[in-house]
C-alpha positions in Angstrom: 110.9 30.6 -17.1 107.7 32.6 -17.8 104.2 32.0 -15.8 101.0 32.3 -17.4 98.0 33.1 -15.0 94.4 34.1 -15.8 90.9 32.7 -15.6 89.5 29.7 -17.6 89.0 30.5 -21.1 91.3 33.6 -21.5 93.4 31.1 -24.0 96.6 30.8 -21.4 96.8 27.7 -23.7 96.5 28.7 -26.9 98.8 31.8 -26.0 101.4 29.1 -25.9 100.4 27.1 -28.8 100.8 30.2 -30.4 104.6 30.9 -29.2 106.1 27.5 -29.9 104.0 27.5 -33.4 103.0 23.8 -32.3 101.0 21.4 -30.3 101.8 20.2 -27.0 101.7 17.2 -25.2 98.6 16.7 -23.0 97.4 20.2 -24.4 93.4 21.1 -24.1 91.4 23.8 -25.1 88.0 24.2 -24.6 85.7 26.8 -23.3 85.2 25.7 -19.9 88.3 24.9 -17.5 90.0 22.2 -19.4 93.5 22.9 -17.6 93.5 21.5 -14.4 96.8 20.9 -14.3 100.0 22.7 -13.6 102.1 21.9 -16.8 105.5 22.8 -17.4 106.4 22.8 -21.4 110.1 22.4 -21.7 112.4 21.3 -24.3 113.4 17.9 -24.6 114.3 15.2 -26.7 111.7 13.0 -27.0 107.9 14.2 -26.9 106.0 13.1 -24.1 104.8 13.8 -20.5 106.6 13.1 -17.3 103.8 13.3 -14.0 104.6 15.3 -11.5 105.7 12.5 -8.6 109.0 11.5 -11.0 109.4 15.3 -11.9 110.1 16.5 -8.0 112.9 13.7 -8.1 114.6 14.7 -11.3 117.5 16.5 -10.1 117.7 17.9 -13.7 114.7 19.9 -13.1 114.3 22.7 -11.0 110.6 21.1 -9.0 112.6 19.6 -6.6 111.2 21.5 -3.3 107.6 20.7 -4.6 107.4 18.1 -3.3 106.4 19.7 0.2 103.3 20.4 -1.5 102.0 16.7 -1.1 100.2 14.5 -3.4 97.2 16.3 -4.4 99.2 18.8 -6.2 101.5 16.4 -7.8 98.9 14.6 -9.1 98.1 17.8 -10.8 101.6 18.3 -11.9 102.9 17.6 -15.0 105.9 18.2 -17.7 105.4 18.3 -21.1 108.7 17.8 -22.8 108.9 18.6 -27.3 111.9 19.6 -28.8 111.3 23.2 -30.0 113.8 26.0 -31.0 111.6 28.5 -28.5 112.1 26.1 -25.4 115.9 25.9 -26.3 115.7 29.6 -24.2 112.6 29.6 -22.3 110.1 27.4 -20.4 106.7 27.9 -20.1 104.4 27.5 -16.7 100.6 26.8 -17.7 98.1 27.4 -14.7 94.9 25.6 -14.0 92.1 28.4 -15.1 91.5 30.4 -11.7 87.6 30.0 -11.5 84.6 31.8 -10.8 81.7 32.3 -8.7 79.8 29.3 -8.2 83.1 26.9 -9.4 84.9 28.9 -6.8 83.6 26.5 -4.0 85.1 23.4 -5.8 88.3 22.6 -3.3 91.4 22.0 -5.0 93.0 19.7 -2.7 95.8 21.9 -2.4 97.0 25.2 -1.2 96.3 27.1 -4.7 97.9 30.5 -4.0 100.6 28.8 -1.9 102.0 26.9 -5.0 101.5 29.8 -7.4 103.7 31.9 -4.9 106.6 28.9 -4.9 106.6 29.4 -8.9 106.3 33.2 -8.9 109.4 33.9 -6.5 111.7 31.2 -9.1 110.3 32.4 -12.6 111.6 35.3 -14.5 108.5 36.7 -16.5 104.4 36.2 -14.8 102.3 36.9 -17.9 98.1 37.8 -16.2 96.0 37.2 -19.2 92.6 39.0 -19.5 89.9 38.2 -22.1 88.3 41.3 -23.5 85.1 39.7 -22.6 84.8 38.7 -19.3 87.0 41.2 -17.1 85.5 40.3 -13.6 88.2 39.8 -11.1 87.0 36.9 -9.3 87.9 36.4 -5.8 90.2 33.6 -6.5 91.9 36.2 -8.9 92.2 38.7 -6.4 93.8 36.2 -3.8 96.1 35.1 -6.3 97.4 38.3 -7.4 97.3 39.3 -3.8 99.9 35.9 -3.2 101.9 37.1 -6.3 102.7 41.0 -4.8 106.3 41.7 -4.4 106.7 40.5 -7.6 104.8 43.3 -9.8 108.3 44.0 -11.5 107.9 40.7 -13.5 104.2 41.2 -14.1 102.8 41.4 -17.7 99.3 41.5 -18.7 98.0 40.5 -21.8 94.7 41.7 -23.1 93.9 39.1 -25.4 90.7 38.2 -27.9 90.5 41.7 -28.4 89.8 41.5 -32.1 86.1 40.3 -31.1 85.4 43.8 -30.4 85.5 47.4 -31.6 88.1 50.1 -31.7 85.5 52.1 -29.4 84.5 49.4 -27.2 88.3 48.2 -26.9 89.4 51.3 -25.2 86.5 51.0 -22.8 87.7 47.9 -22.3 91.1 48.6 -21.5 90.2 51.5 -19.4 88.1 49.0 -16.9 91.2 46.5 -17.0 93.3 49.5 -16.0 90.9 50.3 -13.3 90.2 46.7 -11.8 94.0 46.2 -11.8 95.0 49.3 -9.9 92.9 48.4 -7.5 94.8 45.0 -6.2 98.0 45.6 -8.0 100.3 48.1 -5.4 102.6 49.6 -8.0 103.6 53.4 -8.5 104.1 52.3 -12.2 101.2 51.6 -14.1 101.7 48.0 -15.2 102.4 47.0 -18.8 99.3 45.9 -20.5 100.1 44.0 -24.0 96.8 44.2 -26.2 96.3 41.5 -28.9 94.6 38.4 -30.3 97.3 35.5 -29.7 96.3 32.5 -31.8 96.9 31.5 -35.5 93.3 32.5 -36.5 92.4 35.4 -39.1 91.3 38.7 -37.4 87.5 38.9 -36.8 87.7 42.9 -36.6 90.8 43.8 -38.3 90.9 47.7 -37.5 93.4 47.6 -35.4 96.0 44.9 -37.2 98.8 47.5 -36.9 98.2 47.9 -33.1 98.3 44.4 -32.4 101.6 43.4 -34.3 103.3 46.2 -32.6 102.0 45.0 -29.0 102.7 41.7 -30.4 106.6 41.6 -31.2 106.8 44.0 -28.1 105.7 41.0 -25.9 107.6 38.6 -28.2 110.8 41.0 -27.5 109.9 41.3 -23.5 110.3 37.2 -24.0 112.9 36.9 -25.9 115.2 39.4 -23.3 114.6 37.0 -20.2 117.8 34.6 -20.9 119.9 37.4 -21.0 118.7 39.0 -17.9 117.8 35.9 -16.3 121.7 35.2 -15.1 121.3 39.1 -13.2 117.8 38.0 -11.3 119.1 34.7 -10.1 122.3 36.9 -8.8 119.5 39.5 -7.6 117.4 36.8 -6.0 120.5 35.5 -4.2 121.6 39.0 -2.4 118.0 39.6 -1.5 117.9 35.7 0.5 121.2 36.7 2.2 120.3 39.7 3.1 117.1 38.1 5.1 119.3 35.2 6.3 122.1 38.1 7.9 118.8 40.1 9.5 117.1 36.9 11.0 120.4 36.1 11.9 120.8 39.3 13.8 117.4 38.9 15.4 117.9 35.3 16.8 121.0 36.4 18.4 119.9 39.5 20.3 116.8 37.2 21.5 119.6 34.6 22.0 121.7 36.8 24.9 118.4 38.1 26.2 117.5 34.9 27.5 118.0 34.0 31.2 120.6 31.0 30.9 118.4 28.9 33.9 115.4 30.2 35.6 112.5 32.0 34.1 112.9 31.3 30.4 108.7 30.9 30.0 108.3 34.7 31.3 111.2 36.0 29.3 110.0 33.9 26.0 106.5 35.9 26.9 108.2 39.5 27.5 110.6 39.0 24.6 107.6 38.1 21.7 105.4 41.2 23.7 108.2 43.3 22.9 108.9 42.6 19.2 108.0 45.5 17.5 111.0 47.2 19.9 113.7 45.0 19.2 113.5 45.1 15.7 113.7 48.4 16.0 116.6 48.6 18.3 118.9 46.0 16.0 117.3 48.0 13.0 119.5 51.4 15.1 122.4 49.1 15.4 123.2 47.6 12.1 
């Protein structure tokens, strides 16, 4: 499963229009924020669109636990099912366009970041694409990359659109992305940054063809690796839950035996959440 965020109009769309070599169901493309919707493209059957409130009770689909996020996001949820040989391998997360400034105040109805986090800890691949002409970070971008940290090892970005500018003025670009990025991305790796122009239209600029079909089929090979590793991050995320469950485990038992077994339990609850920060430390010695 791969997850494509960015701001409206950096062609999240398009980007998959481009990778299935096909339209979608319920596909839009505009230059204002035409996706308002989460939509997952899958492979099925029949081509059509299933809404979000019959998705989270498919038990053949993996939304199940979405349902917590209550009706204003499902209302914004949707499946968009084609059969293609690319889907056969991988499903494709489009976001709503993260927005900016002024569109900023518009409430969503639902916990944005929250949901983004719920798809982020389940996908395999989160692809952050960038226009080459607008790279302000907005401060809905920053909070969502800020609710996607701890998962920089399946970050990509994409530069894309950047055959709309010159050689010159693309590595100025790319310089500033590089810069904005390290600033609210916490890695000691510098993060892969795939520069291109991802749709099926000529090149306005073509300098830098060669460039862009290497970072192309790099991205396209990045993409095409995630079923094979998938099996290994599903075994990963598993060992990494237990691991949590066995320390919280740990921790509700030593607050367990610490409480009094009649009197005084309110004073001890008090001491006991005072003293955290010590007997985490203490079971941290022990195990």
């Amino acid at each position: 499963m791969v997850l494509l965020v960015g701001q409206y109009s950096t062609g999240k769309t398009t980007f998959i229009r481009y990778l299935l070599e096909q339209d979608f169901p319920g596909m839009r493309i505009g230059p204002e924020p035409t996706t308002d919707s989460f939509i997952a493209v899958m492979q099925g059957d029949v081509e059509g669109i299933i809404p979000g409130n019959a998705l989270v009770v498919d038990p053949k689909k993996p939304f199940r636990k979405l349902n917590a996020f209550g009706n204003a996001f499902l209302n914004r949820f949707v499946c968009a099912q084609l059969p293609n040989a690319v889907l056969d391998s991988i499903s494709v997360i489009d976001t709503p366009g993260i927005l900016s400034g002024e569109k900023q105040r518009i409430s969503r109805g639902y916990d944005f970041a929250a949901v983004l986090e719920w798809f982020a800890e389940r996908v395999d691949r989160i692809i952050l694409l960038f226009d080459a002409h607008k790279l302000d970070i907005s401060d809905e971008f920053s909070e969502v990359i800020k609710a996607l940290k701890n998962h920089e090892d399946k970050m990509r970005v994409v530069l894309n659109k950047a055959d709309q500018i010159e050689t010159q003025q693309l590595m100025r670009v790319y310089g500033a992305l590089m810069w904005s990025l390290g600033k609210i991305v916490n890695t000691p790796e510098v993060i892969r940054v795939y520069i291109g122009s991802f749709w099926s239209h000529p090149l306005l600029i073509p300098d830098n063809r060669k460039l862009f079909e290497a970072e192309e089929q790099d991205l396209f090979h990045d993409i095409q690796s995630l079923p094979r590793n998938a099996a290994l991050r599903k075994l990963n995320d598993l060992i990494k839950r237990a691991r949590l469950a066995k320390v919280q485990a740990y921790i509700i038992s030593s607050l367990k035996k610490e409480m009094p077994s009649v009197f005084g339990k309110d004073n001890k609850k008090k001491e006991l959440v005072n003293n955290l920060g010590e007997i985490y430390g203490r079971i941290e010695r022990e195990h």
